[in-house]
C-alpha positions, 0 to 999 in steps of 0.5 A, a space after each residue: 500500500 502507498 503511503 503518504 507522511 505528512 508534517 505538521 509544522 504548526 506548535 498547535 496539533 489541531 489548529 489551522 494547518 491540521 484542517 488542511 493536512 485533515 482535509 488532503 487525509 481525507 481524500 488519500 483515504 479514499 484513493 487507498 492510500 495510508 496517512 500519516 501526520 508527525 507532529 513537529 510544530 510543538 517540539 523543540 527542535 534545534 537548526 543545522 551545525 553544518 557539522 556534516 557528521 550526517 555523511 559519516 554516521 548516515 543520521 543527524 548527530 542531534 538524535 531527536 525526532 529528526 532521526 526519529 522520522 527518517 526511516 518513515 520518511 525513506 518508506 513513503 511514497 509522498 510527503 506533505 510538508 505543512 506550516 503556519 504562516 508568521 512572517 511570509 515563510 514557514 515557521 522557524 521549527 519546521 525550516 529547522 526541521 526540513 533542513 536536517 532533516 534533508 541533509 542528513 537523510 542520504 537516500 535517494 529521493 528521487 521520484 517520491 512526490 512532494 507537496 506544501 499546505 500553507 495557513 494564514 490569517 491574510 497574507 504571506 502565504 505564497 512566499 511561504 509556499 515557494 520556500 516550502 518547494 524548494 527542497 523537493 527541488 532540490 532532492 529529485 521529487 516531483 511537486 504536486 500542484 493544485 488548482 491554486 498556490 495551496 495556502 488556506 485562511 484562518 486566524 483562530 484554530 479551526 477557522 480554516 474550515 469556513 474558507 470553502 475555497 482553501 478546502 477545495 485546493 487541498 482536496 484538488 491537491 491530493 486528488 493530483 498528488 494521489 494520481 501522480 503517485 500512481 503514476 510514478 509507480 507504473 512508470 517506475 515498473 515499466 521504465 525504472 528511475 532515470 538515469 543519473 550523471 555524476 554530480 559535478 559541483 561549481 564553487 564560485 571561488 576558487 
């Protein structure tokens, strides 16, 4: 069975981040698809030490749920990254978290898909967005769309259910994330992964 891990980066578990991830669950369900949500946003997660230890141990040298979500994060099919919106970005944990998370983690992560949900009172929502896309473009994984950015509004927990139109792209959101998913997968047994050159890495200053 696929399966999808989704992150929740708001410090509240079932505010307005939740109802758009609850949302997206909803539909996964229904293409028969296992859920799972991992709660970060209340953890006290520290940032990366650029200490590269990960390239040697093959985990985070700071053993927290970092570590803890890896091996879930190896086995999915997707992954839903998901955060509140404070200053037009995603908050400081979940960036902490994504960070080490994606650089200590050294399997391939070609082919998984990715996809974002956004929450905010009014604005900020698309640069929060864009930032959030950045690692799965950065790793290989294909990026779901929706029918809109995915953002959904709401002030007080629980508000983002009124906003008939966020609801409406998170389930689009899924639909395509589930179908890409599928996709993959039928492509991956017929043609196998793409082939990979090796990495050449510029440095400006030499």
């Amino acid at each position: 069975m696929m399966k999808v891990l989704m992150i929740n980066g708001s410090p509240h578990s079932k505010g307005n981040t939740y109802v758009a991830l609850h949302e997206m669950e909803k539909i996964f369900l229904e293409e028969g698809i296992k859920t799972e949500i991992v709660q970060v946003g209340n953890k006290d997660i520290r940032g990366c030490a650029a200490c590269n230890s990960c390239a040697e141990k093959g985990k985070c040298v700071f053993n927290d749920i970092v570590n803890e979500t890896a091996p879930k994060f190896e086995e999915c099919d997707g992954l839903v990254a998901a955060s509140p919106v404070y200053y037009a970005s995603a908050n400081a944990t979940l960036s902490a978290f994504l960070d080490r998370l994606f650089h200590s983690t050294q399997f391939d992560k070609t082919m998984k898909v990715g996809a974002c949900a956004v929450a905010a009172r009014r604005g900020g929502l698309s640069a929060a967005f864009d930032q959030l896309n950045k690692y799965f473009t950065i790793t290989g994984m294909p990026v779901a769309s929706s029918q809109y950015w995915n953002g959904i509004h709401g002030r007080v927990p629980g508000e983002a259910c009124q906003d008939e139109e966020g609801l409406q792209t998170m389930r689009t959101l899924a639909k395509n994330m589930a179908f890409l998913m599928k996709s993959i997968a039928l492509g991956r047994e017929a043609y196998g992964l793409p082939e990979k050159e090796e990495f050449q890495q510029t440095n400006f200053i030499r």
